[in-house]
C-alpha positions as CSV (number, residue, x, y, z in Angstrom):
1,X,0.0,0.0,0.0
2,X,1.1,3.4,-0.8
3,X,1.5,6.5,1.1
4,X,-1.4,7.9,-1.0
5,X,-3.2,4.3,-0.3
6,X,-3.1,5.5,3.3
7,X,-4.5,8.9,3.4
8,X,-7.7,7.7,1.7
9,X,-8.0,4.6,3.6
10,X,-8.1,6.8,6.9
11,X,-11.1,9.1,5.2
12,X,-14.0,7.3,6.3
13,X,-17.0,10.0,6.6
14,X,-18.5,10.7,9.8
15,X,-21.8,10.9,11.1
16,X,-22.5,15.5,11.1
17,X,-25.0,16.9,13.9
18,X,-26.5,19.5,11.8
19,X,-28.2,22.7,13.2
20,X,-31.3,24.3,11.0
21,X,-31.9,27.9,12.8
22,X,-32.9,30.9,12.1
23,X,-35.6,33.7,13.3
24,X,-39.2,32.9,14.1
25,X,-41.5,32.4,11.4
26,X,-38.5,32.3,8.9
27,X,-40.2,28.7,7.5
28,X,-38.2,25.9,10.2
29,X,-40.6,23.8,10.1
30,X,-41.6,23.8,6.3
31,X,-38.1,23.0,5.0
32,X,-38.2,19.9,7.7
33,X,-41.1,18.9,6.3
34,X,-40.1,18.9,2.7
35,X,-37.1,17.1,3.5
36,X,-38.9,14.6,5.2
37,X,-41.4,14.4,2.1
38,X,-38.0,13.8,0.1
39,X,-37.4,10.7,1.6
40,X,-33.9,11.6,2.5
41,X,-32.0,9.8,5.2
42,X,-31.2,12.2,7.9
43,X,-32.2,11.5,11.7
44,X,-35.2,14.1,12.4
45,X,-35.1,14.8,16.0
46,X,-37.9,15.7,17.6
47,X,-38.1,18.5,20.1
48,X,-40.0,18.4,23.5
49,X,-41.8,21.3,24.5
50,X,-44.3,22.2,27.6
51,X,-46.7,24.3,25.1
52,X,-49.9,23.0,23.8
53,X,-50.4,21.7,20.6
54,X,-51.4,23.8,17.8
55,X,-53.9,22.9,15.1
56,X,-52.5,20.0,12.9
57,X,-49.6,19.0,15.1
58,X,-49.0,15.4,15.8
59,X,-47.8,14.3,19.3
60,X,-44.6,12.2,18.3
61,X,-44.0,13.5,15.4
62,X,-44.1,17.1,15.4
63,X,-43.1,17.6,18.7
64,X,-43.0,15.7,22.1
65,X,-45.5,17.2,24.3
66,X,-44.9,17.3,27.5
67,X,-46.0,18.9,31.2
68,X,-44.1,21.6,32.5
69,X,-43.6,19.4,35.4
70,X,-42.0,16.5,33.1
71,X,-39.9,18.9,31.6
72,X,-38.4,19.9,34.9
73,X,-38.0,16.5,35.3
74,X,-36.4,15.5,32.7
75,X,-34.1,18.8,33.6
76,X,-33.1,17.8,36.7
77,X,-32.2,14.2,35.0
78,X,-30.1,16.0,32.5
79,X,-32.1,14.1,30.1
80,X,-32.4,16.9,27.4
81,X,-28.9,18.1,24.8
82,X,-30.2,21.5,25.2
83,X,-33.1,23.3,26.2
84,X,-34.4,27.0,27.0
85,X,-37.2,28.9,28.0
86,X,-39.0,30.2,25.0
87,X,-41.9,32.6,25.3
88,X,-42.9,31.0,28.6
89,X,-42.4,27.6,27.6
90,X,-40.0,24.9,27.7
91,X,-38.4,23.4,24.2
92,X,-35.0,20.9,24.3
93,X,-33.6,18.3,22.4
94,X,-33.8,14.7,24.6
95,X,-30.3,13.3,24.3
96,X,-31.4,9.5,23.8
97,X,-32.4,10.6,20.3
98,X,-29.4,12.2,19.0
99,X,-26.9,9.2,20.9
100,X,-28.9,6.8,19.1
101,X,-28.7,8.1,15.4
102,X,-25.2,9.0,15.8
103,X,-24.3,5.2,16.8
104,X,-25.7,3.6,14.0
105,X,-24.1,6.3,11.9
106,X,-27.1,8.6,10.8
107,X,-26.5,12.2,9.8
108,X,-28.5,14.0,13.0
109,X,-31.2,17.5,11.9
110,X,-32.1,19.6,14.6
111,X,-34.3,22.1,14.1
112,X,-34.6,24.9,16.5
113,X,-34.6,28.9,17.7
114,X,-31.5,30.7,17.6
115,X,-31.4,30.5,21.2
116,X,-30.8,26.5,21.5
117,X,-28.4,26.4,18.2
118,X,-26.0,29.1,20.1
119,X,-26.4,26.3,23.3
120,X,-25.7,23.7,20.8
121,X,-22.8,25.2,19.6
122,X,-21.4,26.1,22.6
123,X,-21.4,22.4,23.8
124,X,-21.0,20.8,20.1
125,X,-18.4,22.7,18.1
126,X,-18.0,20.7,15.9
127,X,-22.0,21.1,14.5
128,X,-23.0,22.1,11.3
129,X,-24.5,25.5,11.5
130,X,-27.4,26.4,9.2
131,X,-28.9,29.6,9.3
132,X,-32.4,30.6,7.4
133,X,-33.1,33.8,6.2
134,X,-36.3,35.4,4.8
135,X,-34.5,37.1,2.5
136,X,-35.9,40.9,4.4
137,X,-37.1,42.2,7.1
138,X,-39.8,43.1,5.9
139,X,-40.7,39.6,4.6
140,X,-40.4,38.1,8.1
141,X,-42.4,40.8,10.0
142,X,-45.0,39.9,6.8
143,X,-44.8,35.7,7.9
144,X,-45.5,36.5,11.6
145,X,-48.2,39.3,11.2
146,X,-49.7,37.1,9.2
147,X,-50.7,34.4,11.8
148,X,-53.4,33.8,13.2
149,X,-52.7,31.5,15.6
150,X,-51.8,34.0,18.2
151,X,-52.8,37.6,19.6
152,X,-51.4,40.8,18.7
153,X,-49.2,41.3,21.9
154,X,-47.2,37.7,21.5
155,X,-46.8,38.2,17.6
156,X,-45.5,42.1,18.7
157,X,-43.3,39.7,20.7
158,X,-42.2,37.6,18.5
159,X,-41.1,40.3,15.5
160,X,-39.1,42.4,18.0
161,X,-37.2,38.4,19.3
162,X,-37.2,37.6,15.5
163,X,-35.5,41.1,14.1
164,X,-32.4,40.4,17.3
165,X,-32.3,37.0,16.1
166,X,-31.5,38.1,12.3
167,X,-28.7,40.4,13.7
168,X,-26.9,36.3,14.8
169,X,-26.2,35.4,11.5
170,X,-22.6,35.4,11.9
171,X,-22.9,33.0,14.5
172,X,-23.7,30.0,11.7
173,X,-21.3,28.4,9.3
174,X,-24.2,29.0,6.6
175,X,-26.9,30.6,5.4
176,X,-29.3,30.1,3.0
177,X,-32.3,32.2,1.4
178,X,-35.5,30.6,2.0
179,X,-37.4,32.5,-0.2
180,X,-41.2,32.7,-0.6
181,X,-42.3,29.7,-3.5
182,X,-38.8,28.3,-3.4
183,X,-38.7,25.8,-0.8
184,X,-37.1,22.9,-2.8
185,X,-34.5,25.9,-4.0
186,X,-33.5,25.7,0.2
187,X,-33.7,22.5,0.5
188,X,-31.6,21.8,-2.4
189,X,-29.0,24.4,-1.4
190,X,-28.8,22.7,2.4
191,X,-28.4,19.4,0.7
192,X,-25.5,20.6,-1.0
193,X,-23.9,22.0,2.4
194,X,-24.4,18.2,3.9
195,X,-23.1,16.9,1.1
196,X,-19.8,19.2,0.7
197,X,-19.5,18.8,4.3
198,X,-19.3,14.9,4.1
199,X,-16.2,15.2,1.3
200,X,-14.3,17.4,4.1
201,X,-10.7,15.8,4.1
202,X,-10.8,16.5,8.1
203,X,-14.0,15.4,8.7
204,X,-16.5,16.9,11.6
205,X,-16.6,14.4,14.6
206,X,-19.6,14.6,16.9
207,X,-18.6,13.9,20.6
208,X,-21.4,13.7,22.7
């Protein structure tokens, strides 16, 4: 075997813990869902949270719903990767979920708020850091006003959290457009950032 033999039999890919972030109502969890609908194969974890379901959401799937009670719980247990306090109510990432994929050598997404990918980062280095934009302000303040799921004080809320959040950017290794009518357009552009990151020569290695 050759000396050249031996670099490339050291590369062997590694499994990536990859972070999808970005302001509120900038489209999280409609680029999940299009990947999902893609069939690729990426580890989806699925966040906990103490809040209440909202219309549509599936319990297992969408999120893990839990009591605030169980999510002090599982606190105190140092069950959970992350988690914060968002708008009154708990969200984290349980650890089992993420050990689990990364052992049987699955690519890990997280989605979540700026808040948890700058806790993720802090702990986890060595995660891929994806950061969506909405292309303006404007355009975000437009997504959030235009829900109707909450009232007019919390959505206040949530565009003055959103516009700090946007300021973060820097924070993130990437950051990609996701534009209004072009979600495969994002989701193509993040699968080309896994995808790069995977021919990496010194390869990312999650240690969790």
């Amino acid at each position: 075997m050759t000396e050249l033999d031996d670099i490339f039999d050291c590369y062997h890919p590694e499994p990536l813990l990859i972070v999808i972030s970005g302001p509120s109502g900038v489209g999280k969890d409609s680029v999940i869902e299009r990947m999902k609908a893609r069939g690729l194969c990426f580890y989806f974890v699925v966040t906990a949270t103490s809040r209440a379901p909202r219309p549509g959401e599936r319990p297992g799937i969408d999120y893990y719903f839990v009591s605030k009670a169980e999510f002090e719980r599982m606190i105190q247990n140092d069950e959970l990767l992350e988690h914060a306090d968002v708008y009154g109510e708990y969200k984290g990432i349980p650890k089992w979920q993420v050990r689990q994929a990364i052992e049987s050598n699955r690519d890990v997404i997280m989605r979540l708020d700026v808040q948890g990918a700058a806790s993720i980062h802090a702990m986890h280095p060595e995660a891929v850091m994806i950061f969506l934009s909405p292309g303006s302000e404007a355009e975000l303040e437009r997504r959030l006003m235009s829900r109707k799921s909450e009232d007019i004080e919390k959505l206040r809320l949530r565009v003055q959290t959103a516009r700090g959040e946007m300021l973060r950017v820097s924070e993130f290794d990437y950051v990609v457009e996701n534009l209004a009518g072009k979600l495969d357009a994002t989701v193509d552009a993040i699968e080309a950032i896994i995808c790069a990151e995977h021919h990496r020569m010194v390869p990312r290695k999650v240690k969790l």
